[in-house]
mmCIF entry with sequence, helices, sheets and N, C-alpha, C, O atoms, coordinates in Angstrom:
data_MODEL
# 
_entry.id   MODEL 
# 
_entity.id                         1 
_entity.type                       polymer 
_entity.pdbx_number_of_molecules   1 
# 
_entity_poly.entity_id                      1 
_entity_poly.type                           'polypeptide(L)' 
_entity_poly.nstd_linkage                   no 
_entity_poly.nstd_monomer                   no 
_entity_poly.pdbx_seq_one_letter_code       
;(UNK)(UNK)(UNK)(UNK)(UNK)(UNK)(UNK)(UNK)(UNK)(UNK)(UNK)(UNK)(UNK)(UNK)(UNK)(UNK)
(UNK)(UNK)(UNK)(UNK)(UNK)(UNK)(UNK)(UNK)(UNK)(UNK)(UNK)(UNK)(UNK)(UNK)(UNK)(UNK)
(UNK)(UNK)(UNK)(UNK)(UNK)(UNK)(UNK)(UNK)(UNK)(UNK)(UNK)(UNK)(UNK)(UNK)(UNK)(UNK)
(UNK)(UNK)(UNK)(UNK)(UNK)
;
_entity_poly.pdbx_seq_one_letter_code_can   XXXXXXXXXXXXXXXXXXXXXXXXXXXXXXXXXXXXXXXXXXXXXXXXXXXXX 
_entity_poly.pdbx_strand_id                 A 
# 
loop_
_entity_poly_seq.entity_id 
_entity_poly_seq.num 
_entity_poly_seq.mon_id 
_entity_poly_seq.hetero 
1 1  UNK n 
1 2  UNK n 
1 3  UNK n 
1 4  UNK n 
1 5  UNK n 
1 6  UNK n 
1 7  UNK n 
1 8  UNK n 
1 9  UNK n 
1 10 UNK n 
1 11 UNK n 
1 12 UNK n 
1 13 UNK n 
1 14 UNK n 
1 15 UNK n 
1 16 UNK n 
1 17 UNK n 
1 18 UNK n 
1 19 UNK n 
1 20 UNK n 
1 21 UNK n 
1 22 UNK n 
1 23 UNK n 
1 24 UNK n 
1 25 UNK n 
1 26 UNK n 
1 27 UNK n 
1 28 UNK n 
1 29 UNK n 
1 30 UNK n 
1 31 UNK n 
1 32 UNK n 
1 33 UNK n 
1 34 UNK n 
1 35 UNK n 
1 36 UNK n 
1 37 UNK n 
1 38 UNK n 
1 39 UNK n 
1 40 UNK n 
1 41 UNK n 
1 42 UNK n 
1 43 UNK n 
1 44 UNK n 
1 45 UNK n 
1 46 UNK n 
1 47 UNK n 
1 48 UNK n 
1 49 UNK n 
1 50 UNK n 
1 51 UNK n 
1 52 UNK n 
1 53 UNK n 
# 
_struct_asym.id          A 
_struct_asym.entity_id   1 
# 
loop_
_struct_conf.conf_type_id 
_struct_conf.id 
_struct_conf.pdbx_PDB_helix_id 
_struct_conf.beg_label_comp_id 
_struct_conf.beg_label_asym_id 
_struct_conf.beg_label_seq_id 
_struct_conf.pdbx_beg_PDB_ins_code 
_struct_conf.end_label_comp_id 
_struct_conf.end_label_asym_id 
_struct_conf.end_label_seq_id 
_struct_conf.pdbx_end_PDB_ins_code 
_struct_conf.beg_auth_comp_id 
_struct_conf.beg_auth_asym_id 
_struct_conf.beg_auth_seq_id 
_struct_conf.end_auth_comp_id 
_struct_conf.end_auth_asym_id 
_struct_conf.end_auth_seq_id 
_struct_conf.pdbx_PDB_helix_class 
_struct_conf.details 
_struct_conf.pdbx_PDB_helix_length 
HELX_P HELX_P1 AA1 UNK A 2  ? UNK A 15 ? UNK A 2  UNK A 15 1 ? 14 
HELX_P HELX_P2 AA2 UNK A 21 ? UNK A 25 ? UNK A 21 UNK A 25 1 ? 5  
HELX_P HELX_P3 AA3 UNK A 30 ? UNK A 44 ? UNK A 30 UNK A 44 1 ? 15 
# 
_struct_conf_type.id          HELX_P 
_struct_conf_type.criteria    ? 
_struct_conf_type.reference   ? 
# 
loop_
_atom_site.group_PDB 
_atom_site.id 
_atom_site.type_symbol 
_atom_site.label_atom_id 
_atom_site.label_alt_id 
_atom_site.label_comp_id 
_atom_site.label_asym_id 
_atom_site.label_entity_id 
_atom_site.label_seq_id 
_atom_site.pdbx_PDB_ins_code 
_atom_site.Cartn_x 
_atom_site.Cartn_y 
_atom_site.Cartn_z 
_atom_site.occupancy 
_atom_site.B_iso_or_equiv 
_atom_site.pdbx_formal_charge 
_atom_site.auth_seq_id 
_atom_site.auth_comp_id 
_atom_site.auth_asym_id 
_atom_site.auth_atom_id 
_atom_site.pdbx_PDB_model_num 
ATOM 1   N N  . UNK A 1 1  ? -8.969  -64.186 35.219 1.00 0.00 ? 1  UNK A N  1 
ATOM 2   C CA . UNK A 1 1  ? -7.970  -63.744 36.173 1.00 0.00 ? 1  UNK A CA 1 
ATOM 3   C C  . UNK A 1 1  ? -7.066  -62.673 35.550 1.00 0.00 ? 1  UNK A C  1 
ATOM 4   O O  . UNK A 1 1  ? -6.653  -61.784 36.294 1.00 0.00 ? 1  UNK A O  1 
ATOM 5   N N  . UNK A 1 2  ? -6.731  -62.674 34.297 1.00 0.00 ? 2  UNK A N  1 
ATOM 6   C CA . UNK A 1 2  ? -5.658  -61.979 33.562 1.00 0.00 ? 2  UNK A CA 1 
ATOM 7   C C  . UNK A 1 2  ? -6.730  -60.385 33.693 1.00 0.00 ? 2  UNK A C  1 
ATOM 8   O O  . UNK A 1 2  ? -6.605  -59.291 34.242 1.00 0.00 ? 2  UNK A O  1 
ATOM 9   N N  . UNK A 1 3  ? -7.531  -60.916 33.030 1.00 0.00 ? 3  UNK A N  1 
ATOM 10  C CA . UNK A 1 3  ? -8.687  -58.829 33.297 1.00 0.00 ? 3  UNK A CA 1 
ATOM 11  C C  . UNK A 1 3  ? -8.525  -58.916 34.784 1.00 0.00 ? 3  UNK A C  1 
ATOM 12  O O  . UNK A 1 3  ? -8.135  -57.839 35.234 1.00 0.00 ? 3  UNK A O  1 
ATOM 13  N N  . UNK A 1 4  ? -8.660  -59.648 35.505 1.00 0.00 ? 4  UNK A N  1 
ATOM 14  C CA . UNK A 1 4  ? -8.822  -58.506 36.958 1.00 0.00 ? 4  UNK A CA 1 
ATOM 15  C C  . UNK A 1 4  ? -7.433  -57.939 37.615 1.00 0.00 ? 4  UNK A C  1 
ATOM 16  O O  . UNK A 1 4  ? -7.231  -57.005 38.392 1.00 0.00 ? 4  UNK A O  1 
ATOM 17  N N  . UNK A 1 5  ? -6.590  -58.848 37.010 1.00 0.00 ? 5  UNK A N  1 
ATOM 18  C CA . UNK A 1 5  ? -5.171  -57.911 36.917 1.00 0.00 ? 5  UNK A CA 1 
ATOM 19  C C  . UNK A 1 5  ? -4.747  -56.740 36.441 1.00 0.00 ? 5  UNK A C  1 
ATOM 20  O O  . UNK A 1 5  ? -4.111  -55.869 37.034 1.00 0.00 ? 5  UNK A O  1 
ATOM 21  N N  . UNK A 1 6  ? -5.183  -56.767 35.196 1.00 0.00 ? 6  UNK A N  1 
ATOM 22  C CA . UNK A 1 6  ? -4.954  -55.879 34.487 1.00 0.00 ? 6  UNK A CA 1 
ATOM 23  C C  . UNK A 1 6  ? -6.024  -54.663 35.039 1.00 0.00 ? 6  UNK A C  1 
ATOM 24  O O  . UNK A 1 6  ? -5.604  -53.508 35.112 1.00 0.00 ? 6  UNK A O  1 
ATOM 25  N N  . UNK A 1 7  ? -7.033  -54.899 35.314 1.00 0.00 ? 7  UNK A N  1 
ATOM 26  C CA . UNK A 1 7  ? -8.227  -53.783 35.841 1.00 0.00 ? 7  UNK A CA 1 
ATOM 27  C C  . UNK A 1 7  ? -7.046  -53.550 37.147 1.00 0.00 ? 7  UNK A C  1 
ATOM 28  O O  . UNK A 1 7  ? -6.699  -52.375 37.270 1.00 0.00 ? 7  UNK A O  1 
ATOM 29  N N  . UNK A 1 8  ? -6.489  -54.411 37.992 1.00 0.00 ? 8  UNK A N  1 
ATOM 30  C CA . UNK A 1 8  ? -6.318  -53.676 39.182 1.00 0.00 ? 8  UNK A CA 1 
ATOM 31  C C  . UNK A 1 8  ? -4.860  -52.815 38.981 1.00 0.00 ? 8  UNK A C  1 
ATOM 32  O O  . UNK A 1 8  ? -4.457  -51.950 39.758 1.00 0.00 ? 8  UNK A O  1 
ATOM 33  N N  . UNK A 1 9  ? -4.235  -53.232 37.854 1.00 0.00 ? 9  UNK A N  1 
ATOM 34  C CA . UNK A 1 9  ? -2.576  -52.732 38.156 1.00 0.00 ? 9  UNK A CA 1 
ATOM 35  C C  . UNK A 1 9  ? -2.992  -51.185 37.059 1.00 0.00 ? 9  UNK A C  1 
ATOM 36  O O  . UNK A 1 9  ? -2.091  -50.385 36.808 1.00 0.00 ? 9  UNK A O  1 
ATOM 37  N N  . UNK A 1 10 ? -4.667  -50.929 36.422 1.00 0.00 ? 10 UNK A N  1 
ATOM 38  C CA . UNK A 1 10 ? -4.578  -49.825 35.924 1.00 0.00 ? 10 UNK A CA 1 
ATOM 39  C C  . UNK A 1 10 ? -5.123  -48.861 36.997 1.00 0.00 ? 10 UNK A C  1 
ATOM 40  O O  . UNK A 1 10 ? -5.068  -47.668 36.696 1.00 0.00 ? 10 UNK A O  1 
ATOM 41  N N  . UNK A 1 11 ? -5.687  -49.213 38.310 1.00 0.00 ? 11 UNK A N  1 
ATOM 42  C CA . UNK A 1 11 ? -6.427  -48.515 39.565 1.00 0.00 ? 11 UNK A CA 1 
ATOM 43  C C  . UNK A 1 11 ? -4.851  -48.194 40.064 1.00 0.00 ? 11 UNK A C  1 
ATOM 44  O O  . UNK A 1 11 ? -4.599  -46.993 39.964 1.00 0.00 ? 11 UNK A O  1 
ATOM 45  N N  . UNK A 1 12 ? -3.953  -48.845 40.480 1.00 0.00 ? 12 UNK A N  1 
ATOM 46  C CA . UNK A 1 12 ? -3.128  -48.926 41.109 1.00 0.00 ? 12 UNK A CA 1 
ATOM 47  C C  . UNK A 1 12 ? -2.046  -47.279 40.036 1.00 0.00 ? 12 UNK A C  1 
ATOM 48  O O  . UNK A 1 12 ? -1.635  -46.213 40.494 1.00 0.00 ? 12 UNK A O  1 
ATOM 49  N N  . UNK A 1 13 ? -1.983  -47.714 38.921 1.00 0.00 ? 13 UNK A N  1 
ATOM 50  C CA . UNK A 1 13 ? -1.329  -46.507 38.468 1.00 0.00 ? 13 UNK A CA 1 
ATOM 51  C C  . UNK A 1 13 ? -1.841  -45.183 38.487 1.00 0.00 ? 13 UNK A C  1 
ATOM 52  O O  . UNK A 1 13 ? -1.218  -44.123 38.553 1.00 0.00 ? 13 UNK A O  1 
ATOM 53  N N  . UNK A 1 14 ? -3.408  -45.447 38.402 1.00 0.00 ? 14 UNK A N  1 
ATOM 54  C CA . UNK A 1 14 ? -3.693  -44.296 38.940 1.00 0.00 ? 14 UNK A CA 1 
ATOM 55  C C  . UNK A 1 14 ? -3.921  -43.635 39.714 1.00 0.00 ? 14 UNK A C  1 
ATOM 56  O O  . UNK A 1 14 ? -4.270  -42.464 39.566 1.00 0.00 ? 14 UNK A O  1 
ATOM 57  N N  . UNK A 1 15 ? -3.779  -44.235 40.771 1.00 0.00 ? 15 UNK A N  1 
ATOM 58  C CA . UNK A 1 15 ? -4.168  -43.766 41.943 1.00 0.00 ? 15 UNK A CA 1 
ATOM 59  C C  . UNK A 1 15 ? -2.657  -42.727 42.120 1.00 0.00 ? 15 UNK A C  1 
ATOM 60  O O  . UNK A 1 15 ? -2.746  -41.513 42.299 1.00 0.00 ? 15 UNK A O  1 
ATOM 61  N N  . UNK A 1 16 ? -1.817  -43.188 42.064 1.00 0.00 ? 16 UNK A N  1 
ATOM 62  C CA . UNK A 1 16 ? -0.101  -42.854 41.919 1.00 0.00 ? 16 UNK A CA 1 
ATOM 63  C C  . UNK A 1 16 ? 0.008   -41.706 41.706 1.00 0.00 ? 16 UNK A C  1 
ATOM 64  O O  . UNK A 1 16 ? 0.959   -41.164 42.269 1.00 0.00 ? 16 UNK A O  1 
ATOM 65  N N  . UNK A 1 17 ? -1.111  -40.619 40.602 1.00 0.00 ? 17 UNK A N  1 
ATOM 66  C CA . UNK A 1 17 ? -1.006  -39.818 40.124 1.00 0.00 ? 17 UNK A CA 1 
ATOM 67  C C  . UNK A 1 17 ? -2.133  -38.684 40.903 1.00 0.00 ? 17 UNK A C  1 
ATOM 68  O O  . UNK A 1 17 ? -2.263  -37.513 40.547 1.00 0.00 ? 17 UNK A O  1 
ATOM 69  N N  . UNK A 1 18 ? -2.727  -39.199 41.790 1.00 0.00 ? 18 UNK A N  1 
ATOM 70  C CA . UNK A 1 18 ? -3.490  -38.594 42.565 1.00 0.00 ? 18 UNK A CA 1 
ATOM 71  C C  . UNK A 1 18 ? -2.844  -37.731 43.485 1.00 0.00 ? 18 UNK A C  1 
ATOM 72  O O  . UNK A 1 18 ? -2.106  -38.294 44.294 1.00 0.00 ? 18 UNK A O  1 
ATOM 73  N N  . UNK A 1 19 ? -2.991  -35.960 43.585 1.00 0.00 ? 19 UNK A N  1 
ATOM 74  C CA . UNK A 1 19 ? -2.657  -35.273 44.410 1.00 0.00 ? 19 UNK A CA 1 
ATOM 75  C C  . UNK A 1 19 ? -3.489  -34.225 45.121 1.00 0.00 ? 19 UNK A C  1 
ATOM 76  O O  . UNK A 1 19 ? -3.066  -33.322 45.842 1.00 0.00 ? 19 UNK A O  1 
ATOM 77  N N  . UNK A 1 20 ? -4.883  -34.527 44.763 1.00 0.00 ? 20 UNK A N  1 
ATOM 78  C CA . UNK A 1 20 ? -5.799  -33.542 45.473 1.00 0.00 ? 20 UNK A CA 1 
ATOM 79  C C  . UNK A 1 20 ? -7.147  -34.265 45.547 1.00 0.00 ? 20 UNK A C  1 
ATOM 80  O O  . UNK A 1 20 ? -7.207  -35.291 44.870 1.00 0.00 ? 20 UNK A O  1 
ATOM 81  N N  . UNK A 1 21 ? -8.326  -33.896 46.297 1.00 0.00 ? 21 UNK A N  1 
ATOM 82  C CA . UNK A 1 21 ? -9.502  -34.334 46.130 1.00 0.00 ? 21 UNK A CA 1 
ATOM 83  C C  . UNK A 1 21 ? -10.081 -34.754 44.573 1.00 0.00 ? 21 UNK A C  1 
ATOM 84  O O  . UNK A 1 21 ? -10.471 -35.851 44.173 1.00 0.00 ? 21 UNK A O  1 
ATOM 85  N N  . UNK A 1 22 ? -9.983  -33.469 43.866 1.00 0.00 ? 22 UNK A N  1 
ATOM 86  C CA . UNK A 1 22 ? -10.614 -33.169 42.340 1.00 0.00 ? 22 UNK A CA 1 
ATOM 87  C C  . UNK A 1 22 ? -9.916  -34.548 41.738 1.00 0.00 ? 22 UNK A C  1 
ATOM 88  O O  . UNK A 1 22 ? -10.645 -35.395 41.222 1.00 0.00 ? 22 UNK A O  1 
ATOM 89  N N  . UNK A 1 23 ? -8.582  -34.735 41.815 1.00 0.00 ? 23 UNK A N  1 
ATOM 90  C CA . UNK A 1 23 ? -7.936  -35.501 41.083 1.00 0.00 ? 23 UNK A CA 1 
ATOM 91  C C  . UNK A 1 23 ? -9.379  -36.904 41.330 1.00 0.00 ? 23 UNK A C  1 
ATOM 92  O O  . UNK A 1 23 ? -10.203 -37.371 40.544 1.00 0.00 ? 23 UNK A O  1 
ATOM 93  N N  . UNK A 1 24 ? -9.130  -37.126 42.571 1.00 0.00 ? 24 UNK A N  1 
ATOM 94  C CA . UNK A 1 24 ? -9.746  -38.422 42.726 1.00 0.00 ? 24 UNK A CA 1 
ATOM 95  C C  . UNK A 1 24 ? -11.306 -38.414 42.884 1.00 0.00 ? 24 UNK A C  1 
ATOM 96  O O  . UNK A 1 24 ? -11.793 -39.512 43.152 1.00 0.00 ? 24 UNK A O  1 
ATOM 97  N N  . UNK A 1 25 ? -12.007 -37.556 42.785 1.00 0.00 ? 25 UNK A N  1 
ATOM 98  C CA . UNK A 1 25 ? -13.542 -37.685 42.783 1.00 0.00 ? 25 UNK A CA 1 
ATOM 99  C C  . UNK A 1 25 ? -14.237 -36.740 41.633 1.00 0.00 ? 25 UNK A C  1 
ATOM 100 O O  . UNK A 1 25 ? -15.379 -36.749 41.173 1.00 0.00 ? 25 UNK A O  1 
ATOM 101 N N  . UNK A 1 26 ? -12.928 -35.804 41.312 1.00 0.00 ? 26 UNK A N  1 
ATOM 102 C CA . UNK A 1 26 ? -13.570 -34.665 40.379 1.00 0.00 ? 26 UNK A CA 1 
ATOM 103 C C  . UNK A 1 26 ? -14.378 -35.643 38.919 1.00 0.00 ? 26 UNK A C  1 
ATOM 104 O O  . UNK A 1 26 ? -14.576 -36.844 38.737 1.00 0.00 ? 26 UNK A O  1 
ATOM 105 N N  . UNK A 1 27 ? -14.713 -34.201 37.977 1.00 0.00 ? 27 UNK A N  1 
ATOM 106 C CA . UNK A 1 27 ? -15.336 -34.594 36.886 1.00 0.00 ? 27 UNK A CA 1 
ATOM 107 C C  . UNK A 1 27 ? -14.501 -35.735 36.095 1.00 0.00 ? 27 UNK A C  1 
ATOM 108 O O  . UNK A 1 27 ? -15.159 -36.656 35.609 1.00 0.00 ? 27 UNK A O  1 
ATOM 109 N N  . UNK A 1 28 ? -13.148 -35.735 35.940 1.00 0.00 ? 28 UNK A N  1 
ATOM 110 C CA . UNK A 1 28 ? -12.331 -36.615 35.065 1.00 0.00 ? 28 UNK A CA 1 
ATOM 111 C C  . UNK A 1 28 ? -11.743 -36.970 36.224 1.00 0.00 ? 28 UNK A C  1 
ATOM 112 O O  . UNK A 1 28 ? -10.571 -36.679 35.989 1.00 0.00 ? 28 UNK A O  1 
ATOM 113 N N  . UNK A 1 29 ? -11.779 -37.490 37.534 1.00 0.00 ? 29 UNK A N  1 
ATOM 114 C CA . UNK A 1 29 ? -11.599 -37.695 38.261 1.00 0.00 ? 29 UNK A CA 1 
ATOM 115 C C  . UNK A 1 29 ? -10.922 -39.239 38.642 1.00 0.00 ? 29 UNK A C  1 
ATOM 116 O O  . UNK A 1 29 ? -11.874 -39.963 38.351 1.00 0.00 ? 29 UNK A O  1 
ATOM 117 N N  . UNK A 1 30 ? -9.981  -40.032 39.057 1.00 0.00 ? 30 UNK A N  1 
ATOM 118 C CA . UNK A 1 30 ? -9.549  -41.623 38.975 1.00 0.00 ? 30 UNK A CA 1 
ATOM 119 C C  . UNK A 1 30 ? -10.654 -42.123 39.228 1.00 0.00 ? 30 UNK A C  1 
ATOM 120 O O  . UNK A 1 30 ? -10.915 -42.967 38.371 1.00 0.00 ? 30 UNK A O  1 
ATOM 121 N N  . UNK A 1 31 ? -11.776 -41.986 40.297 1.00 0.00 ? 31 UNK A N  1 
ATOM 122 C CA . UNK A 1 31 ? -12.386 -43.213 40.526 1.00 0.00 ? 31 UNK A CA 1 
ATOM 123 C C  . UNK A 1 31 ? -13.909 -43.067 39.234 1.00 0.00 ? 31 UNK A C  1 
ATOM 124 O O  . UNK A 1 31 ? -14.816 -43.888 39.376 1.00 0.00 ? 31 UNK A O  1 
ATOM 125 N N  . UNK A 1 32 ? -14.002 -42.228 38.323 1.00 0.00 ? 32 UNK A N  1 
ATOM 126 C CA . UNK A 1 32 ? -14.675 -42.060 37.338 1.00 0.00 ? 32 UNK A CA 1 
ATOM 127 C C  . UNK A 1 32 ? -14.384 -42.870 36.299 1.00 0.00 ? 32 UNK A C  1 
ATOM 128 O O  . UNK A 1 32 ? -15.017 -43.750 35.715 1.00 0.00 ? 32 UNK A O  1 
ATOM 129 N N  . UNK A 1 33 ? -12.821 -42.199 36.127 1.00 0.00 ? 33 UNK A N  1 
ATOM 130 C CA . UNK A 1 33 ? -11.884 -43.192 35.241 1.00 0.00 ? 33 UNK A CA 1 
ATOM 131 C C  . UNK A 1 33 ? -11.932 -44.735 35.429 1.00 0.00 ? 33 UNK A C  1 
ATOM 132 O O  . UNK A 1 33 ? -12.006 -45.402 34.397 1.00 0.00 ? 33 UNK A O  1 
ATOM 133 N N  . UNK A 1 34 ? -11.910 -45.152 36.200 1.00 0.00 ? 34 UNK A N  1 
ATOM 134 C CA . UNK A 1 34 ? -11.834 -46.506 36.825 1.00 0.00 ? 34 UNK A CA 1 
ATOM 135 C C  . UNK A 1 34 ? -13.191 -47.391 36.335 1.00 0.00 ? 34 UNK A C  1 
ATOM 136 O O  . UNK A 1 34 ? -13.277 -48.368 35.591 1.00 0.00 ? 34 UNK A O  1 
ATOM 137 N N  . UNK A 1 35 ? -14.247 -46.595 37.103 1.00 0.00 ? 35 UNK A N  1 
ATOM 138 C CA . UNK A 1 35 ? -15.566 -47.126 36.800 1.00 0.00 ? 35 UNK A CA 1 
ATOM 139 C C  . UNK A 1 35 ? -15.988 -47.207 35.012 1.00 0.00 ? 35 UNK A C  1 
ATOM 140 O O  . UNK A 1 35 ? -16.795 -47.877 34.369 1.00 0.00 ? 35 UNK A O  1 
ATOM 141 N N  . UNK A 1 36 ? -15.219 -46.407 34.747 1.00 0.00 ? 36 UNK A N  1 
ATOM 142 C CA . UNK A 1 36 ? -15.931 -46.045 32.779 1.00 0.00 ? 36 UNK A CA 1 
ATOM 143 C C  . UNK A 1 36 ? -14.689 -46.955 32.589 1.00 0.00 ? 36 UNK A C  1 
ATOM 144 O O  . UNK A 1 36 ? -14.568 -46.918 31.365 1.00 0.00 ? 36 UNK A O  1 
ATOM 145 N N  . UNK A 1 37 ? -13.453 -47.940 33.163 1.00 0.00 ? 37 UNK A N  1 
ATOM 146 C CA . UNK A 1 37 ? -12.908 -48.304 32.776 1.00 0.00 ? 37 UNK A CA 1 
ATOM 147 C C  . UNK A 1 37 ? -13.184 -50.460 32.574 1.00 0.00 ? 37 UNK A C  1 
ATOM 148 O O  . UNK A 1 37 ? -12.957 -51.264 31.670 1.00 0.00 ? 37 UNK A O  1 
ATOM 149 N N  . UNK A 1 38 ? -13.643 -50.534 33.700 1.00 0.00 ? 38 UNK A N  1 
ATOM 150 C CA . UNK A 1 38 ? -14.454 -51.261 34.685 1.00 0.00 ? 38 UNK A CA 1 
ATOM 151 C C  . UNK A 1 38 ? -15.679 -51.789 33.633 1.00 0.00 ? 38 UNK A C  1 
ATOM 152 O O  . UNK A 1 38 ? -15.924 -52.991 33.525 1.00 0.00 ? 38 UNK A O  1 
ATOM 153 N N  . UNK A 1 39 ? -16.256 -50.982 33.040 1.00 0.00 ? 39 UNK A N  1 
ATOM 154 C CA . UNK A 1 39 ? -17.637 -51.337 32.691 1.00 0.00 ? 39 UNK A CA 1 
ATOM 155 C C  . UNK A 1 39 ? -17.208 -51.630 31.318 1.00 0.00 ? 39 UNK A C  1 
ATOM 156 O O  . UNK A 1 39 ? -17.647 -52.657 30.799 1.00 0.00 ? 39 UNK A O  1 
ATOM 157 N N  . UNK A 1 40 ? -16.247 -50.719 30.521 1.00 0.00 ? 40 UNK A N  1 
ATOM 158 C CA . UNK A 1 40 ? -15.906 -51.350 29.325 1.00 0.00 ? 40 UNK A CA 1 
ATOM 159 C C  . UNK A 1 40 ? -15.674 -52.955 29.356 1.00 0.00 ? 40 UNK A C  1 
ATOM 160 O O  . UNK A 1 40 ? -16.233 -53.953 28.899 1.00 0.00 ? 40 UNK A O  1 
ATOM 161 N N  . UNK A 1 41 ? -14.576 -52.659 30.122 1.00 0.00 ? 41 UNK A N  1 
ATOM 162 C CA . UNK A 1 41 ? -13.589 -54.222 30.637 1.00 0.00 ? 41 UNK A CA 1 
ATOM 163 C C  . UNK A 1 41 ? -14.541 -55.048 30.919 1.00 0.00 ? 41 UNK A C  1 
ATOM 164 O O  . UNK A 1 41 ? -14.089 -56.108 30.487 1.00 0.00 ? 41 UNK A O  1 
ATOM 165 N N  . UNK A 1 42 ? -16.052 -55.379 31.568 1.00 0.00 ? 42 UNK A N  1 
ATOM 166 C CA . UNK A 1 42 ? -16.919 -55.923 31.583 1.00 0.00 ? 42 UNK A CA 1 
ATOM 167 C C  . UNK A 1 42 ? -17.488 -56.497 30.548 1.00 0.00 ? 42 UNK A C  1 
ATOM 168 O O  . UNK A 1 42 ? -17.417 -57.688 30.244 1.00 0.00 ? 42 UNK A O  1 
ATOM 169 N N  . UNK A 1 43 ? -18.431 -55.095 29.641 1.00 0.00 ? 43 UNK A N  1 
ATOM 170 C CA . UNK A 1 43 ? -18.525 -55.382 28.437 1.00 0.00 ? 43 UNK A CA 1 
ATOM 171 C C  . UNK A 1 43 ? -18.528 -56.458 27.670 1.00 0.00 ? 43 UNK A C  1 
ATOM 172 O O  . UNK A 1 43 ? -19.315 -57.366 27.404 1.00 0.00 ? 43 UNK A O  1 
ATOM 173 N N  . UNK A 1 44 ? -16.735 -55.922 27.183 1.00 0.00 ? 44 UNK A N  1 
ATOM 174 C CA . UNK A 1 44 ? -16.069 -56.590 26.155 1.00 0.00 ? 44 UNK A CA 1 
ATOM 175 C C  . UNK A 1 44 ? -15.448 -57.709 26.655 1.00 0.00 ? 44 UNK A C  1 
ATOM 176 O O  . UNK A 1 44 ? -15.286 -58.662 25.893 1.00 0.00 ? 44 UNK A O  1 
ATOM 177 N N  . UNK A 1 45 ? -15.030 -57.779 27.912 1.00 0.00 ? 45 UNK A N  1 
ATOM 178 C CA . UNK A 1 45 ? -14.212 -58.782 28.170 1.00 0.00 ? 45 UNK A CA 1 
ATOM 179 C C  . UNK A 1 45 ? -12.315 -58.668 27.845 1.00 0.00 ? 45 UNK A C  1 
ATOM 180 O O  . UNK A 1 45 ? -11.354 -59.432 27.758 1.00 0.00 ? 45 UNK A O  1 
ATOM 181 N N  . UNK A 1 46 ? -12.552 -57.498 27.776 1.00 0.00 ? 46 UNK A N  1 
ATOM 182 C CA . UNK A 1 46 ? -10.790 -57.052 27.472 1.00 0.00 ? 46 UNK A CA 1 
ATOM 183 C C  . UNK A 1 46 ? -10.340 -55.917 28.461 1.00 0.00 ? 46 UNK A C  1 
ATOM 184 O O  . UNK A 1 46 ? -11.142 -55.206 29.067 1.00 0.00 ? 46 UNK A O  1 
ATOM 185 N N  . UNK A 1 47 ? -9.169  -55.837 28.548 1.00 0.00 ? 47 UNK A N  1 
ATOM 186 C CA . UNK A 1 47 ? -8.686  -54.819 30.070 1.00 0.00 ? 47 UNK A CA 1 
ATOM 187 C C  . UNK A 1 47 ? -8.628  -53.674 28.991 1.00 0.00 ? 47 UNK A C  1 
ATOM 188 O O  . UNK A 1 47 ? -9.533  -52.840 28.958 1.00 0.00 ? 47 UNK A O  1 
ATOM 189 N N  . UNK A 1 48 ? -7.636  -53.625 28.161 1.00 0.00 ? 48 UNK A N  1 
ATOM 190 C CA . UNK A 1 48 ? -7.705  -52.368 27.195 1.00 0.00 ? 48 UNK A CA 1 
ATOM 191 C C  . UNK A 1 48 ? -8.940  -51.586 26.654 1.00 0.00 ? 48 UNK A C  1 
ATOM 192 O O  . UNK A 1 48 ? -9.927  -51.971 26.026 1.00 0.00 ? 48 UNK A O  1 
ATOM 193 N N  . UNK A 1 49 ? -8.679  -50.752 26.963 1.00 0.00 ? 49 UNK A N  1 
ATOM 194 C CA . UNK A 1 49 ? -10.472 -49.767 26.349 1.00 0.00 ? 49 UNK A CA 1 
ATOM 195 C C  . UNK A 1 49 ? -9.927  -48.839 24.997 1.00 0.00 ? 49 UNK A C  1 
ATOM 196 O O  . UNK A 1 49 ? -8.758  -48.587 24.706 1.00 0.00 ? 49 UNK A O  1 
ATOM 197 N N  . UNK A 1 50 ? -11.157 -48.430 24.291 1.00 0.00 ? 50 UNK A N  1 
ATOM 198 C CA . UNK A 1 50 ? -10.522 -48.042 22.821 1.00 0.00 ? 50 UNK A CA 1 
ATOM 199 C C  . UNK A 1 50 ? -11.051 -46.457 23.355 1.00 0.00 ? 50 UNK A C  1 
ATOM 200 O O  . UNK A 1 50 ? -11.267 -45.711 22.399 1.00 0.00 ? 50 UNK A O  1 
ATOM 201 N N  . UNK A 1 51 ? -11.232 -45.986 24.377 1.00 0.00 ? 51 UNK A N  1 
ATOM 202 C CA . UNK A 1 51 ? -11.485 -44.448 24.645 1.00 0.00 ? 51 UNK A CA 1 
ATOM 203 C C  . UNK A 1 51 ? -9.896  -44.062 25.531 1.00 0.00 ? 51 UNK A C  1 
ATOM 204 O O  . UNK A 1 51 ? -9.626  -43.004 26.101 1.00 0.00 ? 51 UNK A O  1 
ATOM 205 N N  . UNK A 1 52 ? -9.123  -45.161 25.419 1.00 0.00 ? 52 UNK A N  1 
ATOM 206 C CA . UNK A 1 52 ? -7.847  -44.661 26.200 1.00 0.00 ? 52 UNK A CA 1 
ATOM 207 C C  . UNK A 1 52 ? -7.688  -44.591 27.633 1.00 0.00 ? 52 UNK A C  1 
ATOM 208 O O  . UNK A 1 52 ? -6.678  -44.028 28.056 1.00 0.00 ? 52 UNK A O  1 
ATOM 209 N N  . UNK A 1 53 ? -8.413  -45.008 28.341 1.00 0.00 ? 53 UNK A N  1 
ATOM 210 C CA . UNK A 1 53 ? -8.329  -44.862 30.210 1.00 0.00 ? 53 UNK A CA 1 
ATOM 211 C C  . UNK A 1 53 ? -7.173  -45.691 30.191 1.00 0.00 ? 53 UNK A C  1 
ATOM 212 O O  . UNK A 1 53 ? -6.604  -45.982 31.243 1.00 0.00 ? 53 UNK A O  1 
# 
């Protein structure tokens, strides 16, 4: 329960910072970010990732 918090309150900040299409679908895009964030957090089993998302 504590990772899917933490996965959702890091979607939630980023989304915050979203002000154009690119932001949110581009190459470095949030929902890219999210997913490469997502799969770590899977992984390992930890919300923190060591590539910084």
């Amino acid at each position: 329960m504590k990772l899917e918090k933490a996965v959702i309150q890091k979607l939630k900040k980023d989304l915050e910072t979203v002000k154009t299409m690119d932001d949110l679908l581009g190459k470095n895009g949030v929902i890219k970010k999210f997913i490469k964030h997502l799969t770590i957090a899977t992984v390992t089993g930890r919300a923190d990732s060591p590539s910084g998302l």
